[in-house]
C-alpha positions as CSV (number, residue, x, y, z in Angstrom):
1,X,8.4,-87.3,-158.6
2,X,11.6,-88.2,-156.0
3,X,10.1,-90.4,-153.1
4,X,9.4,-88.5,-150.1
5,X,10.1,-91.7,-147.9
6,X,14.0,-91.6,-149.1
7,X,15.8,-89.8,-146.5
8,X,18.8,-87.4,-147.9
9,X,22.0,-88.5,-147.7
10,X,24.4,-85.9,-146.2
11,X,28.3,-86.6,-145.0
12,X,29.9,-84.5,-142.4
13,X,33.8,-83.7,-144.4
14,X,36.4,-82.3,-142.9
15,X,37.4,-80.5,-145.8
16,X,34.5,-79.7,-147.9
17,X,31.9,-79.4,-144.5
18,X,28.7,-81.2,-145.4
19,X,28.8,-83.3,-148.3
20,X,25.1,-83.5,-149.2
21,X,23.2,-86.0,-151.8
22,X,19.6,-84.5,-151.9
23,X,16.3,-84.1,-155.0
24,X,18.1,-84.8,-158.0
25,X,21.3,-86.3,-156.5
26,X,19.7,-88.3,-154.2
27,X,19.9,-91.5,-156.5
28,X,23.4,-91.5,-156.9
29,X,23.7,-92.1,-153.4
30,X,22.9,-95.7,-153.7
31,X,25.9,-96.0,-155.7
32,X,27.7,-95.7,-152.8
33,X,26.5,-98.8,-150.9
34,X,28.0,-101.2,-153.8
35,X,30.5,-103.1,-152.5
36,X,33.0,-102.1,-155.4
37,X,32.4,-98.3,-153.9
38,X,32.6,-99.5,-149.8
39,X,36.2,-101.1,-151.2
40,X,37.7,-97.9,-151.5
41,X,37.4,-97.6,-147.5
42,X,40.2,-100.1,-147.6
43,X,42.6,-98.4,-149.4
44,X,44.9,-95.1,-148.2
45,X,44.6,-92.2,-150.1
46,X,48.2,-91.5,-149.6
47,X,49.5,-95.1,-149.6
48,X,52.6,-95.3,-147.3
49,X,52.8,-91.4,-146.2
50,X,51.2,-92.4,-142.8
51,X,54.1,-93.5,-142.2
52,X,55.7,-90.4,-141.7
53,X,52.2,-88.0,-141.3
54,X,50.9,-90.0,-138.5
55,X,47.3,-88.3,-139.5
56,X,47.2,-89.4,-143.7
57,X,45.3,-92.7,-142.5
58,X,42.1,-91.2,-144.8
59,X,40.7,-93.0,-147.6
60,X,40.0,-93.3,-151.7
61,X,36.3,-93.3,-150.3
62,X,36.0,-90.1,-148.7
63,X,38.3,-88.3,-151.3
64,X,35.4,-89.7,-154.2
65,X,32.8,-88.1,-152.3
66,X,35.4,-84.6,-152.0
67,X,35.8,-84.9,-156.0
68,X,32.1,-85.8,-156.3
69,X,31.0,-82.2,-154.1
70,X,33.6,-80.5,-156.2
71,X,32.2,-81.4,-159.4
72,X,29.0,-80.4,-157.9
73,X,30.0,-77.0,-157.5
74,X,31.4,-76.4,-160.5
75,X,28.5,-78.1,-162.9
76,X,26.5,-75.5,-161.1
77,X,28.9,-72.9,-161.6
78,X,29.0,-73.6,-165.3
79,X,25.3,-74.2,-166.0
80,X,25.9,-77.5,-167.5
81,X,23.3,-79.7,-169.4
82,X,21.4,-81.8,-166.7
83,X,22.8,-84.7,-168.2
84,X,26.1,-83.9,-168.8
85,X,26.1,-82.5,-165.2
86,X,25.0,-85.8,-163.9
87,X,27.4,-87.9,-165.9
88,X,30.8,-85.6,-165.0
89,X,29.1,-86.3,-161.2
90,X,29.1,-89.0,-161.3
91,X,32.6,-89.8,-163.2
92,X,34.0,-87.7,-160.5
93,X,32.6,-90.5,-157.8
94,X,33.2,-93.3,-159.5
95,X,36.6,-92.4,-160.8
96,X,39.4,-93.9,-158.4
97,X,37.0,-97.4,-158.2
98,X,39.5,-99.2,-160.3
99,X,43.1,-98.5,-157.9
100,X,44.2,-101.2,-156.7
101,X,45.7,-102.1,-152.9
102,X,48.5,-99.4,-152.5
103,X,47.4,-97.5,-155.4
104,X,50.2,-96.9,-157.3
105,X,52.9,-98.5,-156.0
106,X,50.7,-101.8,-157.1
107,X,50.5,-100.3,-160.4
108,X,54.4,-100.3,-161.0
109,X,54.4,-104.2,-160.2
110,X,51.1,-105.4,-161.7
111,X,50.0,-102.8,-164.1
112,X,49.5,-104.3,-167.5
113,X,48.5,-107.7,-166.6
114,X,45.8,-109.5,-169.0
115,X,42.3,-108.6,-168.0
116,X,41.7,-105.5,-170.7
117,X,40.0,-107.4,-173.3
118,X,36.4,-107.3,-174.0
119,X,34.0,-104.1,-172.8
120,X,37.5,-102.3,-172.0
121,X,38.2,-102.4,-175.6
122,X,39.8,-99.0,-177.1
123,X,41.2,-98.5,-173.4
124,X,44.7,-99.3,-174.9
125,X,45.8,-96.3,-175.4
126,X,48.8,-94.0,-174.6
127,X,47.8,-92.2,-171.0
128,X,45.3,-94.9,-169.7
129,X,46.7,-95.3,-166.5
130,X,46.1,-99.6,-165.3
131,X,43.5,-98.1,-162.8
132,X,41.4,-96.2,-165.7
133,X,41.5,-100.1,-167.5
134,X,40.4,-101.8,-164.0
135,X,37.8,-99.0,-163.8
136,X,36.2,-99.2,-166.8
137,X,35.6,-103.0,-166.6
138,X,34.3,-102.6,-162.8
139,X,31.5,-100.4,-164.3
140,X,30.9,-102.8,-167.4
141,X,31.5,-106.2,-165.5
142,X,30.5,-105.6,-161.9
143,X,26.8,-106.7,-161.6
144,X,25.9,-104.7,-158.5
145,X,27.9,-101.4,-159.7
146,X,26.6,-102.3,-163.4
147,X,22.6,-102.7,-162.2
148,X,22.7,-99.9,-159.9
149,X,24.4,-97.6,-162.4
150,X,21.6,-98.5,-165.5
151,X,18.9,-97.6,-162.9
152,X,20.0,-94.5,-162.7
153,X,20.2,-94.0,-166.2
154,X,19.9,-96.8,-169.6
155,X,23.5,-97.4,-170.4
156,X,25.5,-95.2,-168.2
157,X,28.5,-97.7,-167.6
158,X,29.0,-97.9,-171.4
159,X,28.8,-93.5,-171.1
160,X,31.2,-93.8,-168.3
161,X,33.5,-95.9,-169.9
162,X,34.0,-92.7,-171.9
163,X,35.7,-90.9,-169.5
164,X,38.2,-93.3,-169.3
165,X,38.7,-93.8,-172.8
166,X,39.4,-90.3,-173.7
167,X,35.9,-90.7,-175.8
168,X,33.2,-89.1,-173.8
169,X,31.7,-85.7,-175.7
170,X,31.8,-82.7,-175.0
171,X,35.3,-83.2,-174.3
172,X,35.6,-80.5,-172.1
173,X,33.3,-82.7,-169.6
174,X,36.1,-84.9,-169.2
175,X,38.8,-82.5,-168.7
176,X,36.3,-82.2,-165.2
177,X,37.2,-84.7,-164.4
178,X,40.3,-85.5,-165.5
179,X,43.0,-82.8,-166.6
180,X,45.9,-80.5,-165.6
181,X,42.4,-78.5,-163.4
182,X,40.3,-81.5,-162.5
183,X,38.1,-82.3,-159.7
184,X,39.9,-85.0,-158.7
185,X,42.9,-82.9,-158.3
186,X,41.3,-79.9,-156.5
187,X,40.2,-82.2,-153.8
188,X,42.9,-84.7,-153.4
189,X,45.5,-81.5,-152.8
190,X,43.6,-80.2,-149.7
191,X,41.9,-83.4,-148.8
192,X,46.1,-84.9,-148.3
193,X,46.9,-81.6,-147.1
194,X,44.4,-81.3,-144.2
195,X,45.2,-84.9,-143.5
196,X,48.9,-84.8,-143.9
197,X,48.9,-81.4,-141.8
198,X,51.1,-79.7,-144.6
199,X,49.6,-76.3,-144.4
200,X,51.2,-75.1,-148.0
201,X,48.7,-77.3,-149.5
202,X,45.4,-74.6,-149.5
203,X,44.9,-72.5,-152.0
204,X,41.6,-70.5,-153.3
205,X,39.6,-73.4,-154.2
206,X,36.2,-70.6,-154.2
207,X,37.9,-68.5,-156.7
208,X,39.2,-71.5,-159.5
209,X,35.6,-72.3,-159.5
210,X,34.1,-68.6,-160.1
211,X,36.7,-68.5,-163.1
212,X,36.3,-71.7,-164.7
213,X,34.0,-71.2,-168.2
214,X,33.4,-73.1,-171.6
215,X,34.2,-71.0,-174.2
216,X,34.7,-71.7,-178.3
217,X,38.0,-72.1,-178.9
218,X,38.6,-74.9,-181.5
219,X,37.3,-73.1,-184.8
220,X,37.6,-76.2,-187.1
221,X,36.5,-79.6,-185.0
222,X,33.1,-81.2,-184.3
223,X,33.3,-80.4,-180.2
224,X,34.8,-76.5,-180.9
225,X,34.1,-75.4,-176.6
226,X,36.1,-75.8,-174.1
227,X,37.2,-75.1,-170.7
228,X,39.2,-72.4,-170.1
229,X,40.1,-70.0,-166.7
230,X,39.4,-66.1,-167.3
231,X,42.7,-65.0,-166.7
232,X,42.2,-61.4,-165.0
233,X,39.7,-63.5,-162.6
234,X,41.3,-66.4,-162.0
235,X,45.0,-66.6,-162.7
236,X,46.5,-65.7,-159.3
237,X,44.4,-68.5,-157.6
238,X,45.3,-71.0,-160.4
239,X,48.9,-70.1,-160.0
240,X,48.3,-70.8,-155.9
241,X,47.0,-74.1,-156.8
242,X,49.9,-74.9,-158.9
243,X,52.2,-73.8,-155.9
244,X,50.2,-76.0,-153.3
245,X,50.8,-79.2,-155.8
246,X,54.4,-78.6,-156.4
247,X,55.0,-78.1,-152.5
248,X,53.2,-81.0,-151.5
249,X,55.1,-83.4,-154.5
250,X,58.2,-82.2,-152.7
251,X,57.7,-82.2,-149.2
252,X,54.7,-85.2,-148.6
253,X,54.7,-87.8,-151.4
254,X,58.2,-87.6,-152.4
255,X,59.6,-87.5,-149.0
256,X,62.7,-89.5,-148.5
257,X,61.1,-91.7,-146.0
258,X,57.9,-92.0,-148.0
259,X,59.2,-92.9,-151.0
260,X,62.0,-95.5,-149.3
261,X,58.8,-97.3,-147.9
262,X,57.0,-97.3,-151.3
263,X,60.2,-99.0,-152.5
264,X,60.6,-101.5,-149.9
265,X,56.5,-102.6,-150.8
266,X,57.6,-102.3,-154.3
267,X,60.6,-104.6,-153.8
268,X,58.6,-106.9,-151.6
269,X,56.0,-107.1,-154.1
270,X,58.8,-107.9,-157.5
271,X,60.4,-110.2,-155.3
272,X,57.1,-112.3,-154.5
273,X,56.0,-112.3,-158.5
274,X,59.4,-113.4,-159.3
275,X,58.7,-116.6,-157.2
276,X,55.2,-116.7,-158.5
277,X,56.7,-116.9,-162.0
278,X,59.0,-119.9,-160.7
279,X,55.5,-121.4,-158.8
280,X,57.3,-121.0,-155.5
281,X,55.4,-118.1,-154.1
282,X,54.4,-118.6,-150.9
283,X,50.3,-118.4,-149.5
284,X,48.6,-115.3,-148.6
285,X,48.4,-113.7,-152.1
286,X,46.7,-116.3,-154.5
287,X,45.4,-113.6,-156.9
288,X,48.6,-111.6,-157.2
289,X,51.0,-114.9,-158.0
290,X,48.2,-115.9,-160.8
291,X,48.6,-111.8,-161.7
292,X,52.3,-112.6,-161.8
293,X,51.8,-115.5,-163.7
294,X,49.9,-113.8,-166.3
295,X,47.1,-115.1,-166.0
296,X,43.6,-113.4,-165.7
297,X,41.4,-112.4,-162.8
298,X,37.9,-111.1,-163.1
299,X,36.7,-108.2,-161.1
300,X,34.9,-110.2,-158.6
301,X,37.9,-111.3,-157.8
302,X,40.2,-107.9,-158.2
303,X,37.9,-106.4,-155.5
304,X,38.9,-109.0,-153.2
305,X,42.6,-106.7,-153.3
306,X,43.2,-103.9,-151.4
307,X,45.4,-102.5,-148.4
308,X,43.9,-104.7,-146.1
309,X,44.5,-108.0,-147.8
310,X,48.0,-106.5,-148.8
311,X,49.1,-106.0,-145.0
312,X,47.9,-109.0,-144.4
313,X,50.0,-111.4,-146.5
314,X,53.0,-108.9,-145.3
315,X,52.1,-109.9,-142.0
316,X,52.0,-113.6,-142.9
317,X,55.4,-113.5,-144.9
318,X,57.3,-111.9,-142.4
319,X,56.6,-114.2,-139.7
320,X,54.0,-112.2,-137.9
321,X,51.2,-114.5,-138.2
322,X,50.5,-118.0,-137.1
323,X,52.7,-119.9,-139.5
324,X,56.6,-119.3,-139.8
325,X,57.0,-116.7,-142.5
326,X,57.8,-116.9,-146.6
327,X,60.3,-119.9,-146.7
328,X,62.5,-117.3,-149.3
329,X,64.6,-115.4,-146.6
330,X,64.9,-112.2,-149.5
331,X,61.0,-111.9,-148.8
332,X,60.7,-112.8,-145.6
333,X,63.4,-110.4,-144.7
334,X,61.4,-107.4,-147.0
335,X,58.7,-107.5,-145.4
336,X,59.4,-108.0,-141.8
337,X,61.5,-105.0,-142.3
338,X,58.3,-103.1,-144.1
339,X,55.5,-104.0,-141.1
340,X,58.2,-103.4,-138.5
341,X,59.1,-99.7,-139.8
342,X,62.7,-100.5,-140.0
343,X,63.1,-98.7,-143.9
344,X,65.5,-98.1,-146.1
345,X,67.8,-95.0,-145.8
346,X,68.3,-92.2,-147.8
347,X,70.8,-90.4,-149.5
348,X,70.0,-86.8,-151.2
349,X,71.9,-87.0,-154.7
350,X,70.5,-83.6,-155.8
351,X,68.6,-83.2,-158.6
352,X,70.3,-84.3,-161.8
353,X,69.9,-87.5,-163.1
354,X,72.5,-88.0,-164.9
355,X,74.2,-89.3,-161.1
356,X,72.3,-92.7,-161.6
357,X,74.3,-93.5,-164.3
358,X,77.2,-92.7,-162.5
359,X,76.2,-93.9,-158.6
360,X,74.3,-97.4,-159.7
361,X,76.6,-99.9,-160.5
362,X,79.2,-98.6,-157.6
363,X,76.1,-98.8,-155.2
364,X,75.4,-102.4,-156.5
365,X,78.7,-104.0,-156.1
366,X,78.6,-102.4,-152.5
367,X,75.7,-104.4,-151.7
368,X,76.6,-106.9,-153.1
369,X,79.7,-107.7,-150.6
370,X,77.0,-107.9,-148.5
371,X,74.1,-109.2,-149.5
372,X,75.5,-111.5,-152.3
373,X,73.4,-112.4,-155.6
374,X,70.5,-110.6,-153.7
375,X,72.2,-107.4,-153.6
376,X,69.6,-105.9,-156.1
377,X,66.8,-105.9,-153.7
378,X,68.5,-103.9,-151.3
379,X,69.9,-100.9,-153.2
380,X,68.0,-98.7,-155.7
381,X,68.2,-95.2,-157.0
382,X,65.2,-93.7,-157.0
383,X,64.6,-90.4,-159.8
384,X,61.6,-89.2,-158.8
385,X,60.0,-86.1,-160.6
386,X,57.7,-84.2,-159.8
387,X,54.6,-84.6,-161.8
388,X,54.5,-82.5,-164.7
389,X,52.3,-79.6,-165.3
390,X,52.0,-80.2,-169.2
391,X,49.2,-82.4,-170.2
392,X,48.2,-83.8,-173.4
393,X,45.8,-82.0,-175.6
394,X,42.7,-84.1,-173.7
395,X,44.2,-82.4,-170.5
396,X,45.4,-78.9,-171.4
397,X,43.7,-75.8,-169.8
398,X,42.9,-72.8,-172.1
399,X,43.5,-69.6,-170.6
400,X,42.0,-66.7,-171.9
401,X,42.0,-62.7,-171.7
402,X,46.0,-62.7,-170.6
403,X,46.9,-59.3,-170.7
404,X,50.0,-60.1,-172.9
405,X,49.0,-63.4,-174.8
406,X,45.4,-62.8,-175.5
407,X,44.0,-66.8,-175.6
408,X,46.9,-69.4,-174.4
409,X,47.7,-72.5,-173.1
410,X,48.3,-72.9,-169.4
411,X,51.2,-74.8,-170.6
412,X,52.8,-71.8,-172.0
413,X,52.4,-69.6,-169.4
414,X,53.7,-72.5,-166.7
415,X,57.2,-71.6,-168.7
416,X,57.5,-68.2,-167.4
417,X,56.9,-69.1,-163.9
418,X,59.2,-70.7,-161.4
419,X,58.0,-74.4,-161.5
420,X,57.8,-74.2,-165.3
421,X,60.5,-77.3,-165.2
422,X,59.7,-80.0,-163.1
423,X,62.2,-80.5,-160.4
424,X,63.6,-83.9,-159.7
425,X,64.7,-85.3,-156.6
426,X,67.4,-87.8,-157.2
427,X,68.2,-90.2,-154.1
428,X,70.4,-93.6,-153.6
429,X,67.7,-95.6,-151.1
430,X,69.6,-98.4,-149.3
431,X,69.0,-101.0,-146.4
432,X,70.5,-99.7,-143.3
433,X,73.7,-101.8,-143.5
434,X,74.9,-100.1,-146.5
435,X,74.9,-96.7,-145.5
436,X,78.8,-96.2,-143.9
437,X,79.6,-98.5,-146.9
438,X,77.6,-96.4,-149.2
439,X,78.6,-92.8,-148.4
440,X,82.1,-92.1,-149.6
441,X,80.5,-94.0,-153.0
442,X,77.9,-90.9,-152.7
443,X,80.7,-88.0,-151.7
444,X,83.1,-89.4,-154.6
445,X,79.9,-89.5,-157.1
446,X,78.8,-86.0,-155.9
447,X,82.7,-84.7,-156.5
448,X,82.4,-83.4,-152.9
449,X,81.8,-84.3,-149.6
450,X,78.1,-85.2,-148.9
451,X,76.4,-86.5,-145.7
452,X,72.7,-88.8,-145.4
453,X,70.2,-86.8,-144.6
């Protein structure tokens, strides 16, 4: 019988209105008072997109608690098993708790590090993003998380651990929570959008739900249901979705000047492992040199990182804090340039790919009149692609009743509409000194004239 001396927990959300944790639920509130759950208040959603959207300052915290109400609304919707329900509820929460500072950015610098080994075994797999692996071992190896988690339930980190292994059953639980139509995505797109102001990111978030189902359609495995959209209900609100997430890869996180910052952090961050590896890194950033090092860090300490300790040790390399700066004058220049806004330029290449092979060693021996042997840190092409809508068979969508196809993949009806190939955005990002030196490189690379944007 719930305690009648526990008050409700309820959040005021800008997107989702109240948020609320109440009877059943109420438990899984205390979850969020661990300390591994009150870290994601320190790292951006959006990572360096405030820099352009003055407003995307929100947090991994509040967009948990958006995937967490979401995944609330559609266990409901779908009638699920009380304990399945509570388990893809609680996935949903719990399942950005491994990012680290920057989120992905990090990832491209100290993904793959040592630290994978023990409960996180049969997390090597192809797909298991470095934040899944860091999840999974938070939830096994955290005491606090760990405790408060087997309180709610006897083994529910090792059940967890599922999601991220691709292993929990029924399978179509963890295509809730992650998959081409997951929780996670449905909130993050209007949750950034809201944030971002980028108004082409709503679409009918009501309607996906009334059209999601679990239906049989594997006829020869052990887990034969599914989830699948009704396609005469649901179609045209799926296809809006799909819209709002292709607008918003193009115009918010690939933005030039987004992704030049995200480069200049990534830079700042390969340059400062490079001297860790040569044990001439300088303070501010003890974990990540030992990261760089290859050596191992335990989640006590791996919750220590994250935006705030980041901007910190920028701060303290660039000069900004009470010492001089990094003694290295490559880093030191990186990220005085990064806390002081003064990024990288752009120039819009178009959107084939093949121009890197042809624009990359030109652009390199540019910079390099300039910057010398460290020309490499100051020139990049960047290929971004849009994220693809295809998933794996763990994260394809069934669609059913289609007028013409009967049962299908949403993969396979994504080719007969417009974003059925992901577009590509290829750009030469440079320091500002290259640009006049840069540009008839780009115009002669292009085969026509061609201006920065």
């Amino acid at each position: 019988m719930p305690d009648s001396t526990v008050k409700d927990r309820v959040f005021r959300d800008p997107v989702h209105g109240l948020i609320e944790l109440r009877g059943p639920d109420r438990a899984i509130a205390d979850l969020l008072d661990t300390r591994a759950m009150q870290r994601l208040r320190r790292i951006k959603q959006m990572g360096f997109a405030w820099l352009v959207y003055p407003g995307a300052e929100h947090s991994r915290f509040g967009h948990a608690l958006g995937a967490f109400h979401i995944a609330t609304r559609v266990v409901n919707q779908l009638k699920l098993e009380p304990e399945v329900a509570r388990h893809v509820k609680i996935a949903a929460l719990l399942h950005d708790v491994g990012h680290g500072p920057f989120s992905h950015a990090w990832e491209h610098v100290f993904g793959g590090v040592p630290g994978t080994w023990g409960p996180t075994a049969g997390l090597g797999g192809t797909g298991i993003a470095d934040h899944e692996r860091w999840g999974a071992r938070i939830v096994m190896e955290d005491a606090e998380l760990h405790d408060a988690l087997d309180r709610l339930e006897p083994g529910l980190p090792e059940v967890l651990k599922g999601f991220w292994a691709k292993t929990y059953r029924p399978h179509f639980a963890r295509k809730l929570v992650s998959s081409q139509l997951d929780v996670d995505r449905l909130d993050y797109l209007l949750r950034d959008g809201h944030y971002s102001g980028a108004g082409y990111a709503t679409y009918d978030l009501d309607w996906i739900i009334h059209a999601l189902q679990i239906d049989r359609v594997h006829s020869e495995t052990d887990d034969p249901s599914d989830l699948v959209i009704d396609y005469r209900r649901g179609m045209y609100a799926v296809e809006q979705y799909l819209f709002a997430r292709s607008y918003m890869y193009a115009q918010v996180y690939h933005h030039k000047t987004v992704r030049a910052a995200e480069w200049m952090f990534i830079k700042t961050l390969e340059r400062f492992a490079q001297l860790a590896r040569q044990e001439a890194e300088p303070p501010g950033l003890e974990l990540a040199a030992r990261m760089a090092r290859g050596n191992e860090i335990s989640v006590p300490e791996y919750l220590r990182l994250h935006d705030i300790t980041l901007m910190d040790a920028l701060d303290e390399w660039a000069g900004h804090g009470a010492g001089p700066g990094a003694a290295d004058p490559v880093l030191r220049d990186l990220a005085s340039r990064l806390v002081e806004r003064r990024l990288f330029k752009t120039f819009d290449l178009g959107d084939d790919v093949r121009v890197a092979e042809r624009i990359g060693p030109a652009a390199l021996e540019v910079a390099e009149k300039r910057f010398g042997s460290a020309a490499r840190w100051y020139v990049h092409v960047d290929a971004a692609r849009q994220v693809g809508y295809r998933g794996g068979d763990d994260e394809e969508l069934h669609v059913i009743d289609h007028p013409r196809y009967g049962a299908v993949t949403l993969s396979r009806l994504l080719d007969d509409m417009p974003l059925g190939q992901p577009m590509a955005a290829v750009r030469l990002v440079c320091a500002r000194e290259l640009v006049d030196d840069l540009r008839p490189v780009v115009e002669s690379a292009l085969g026509r004239p061609r201006g920065r944007r």
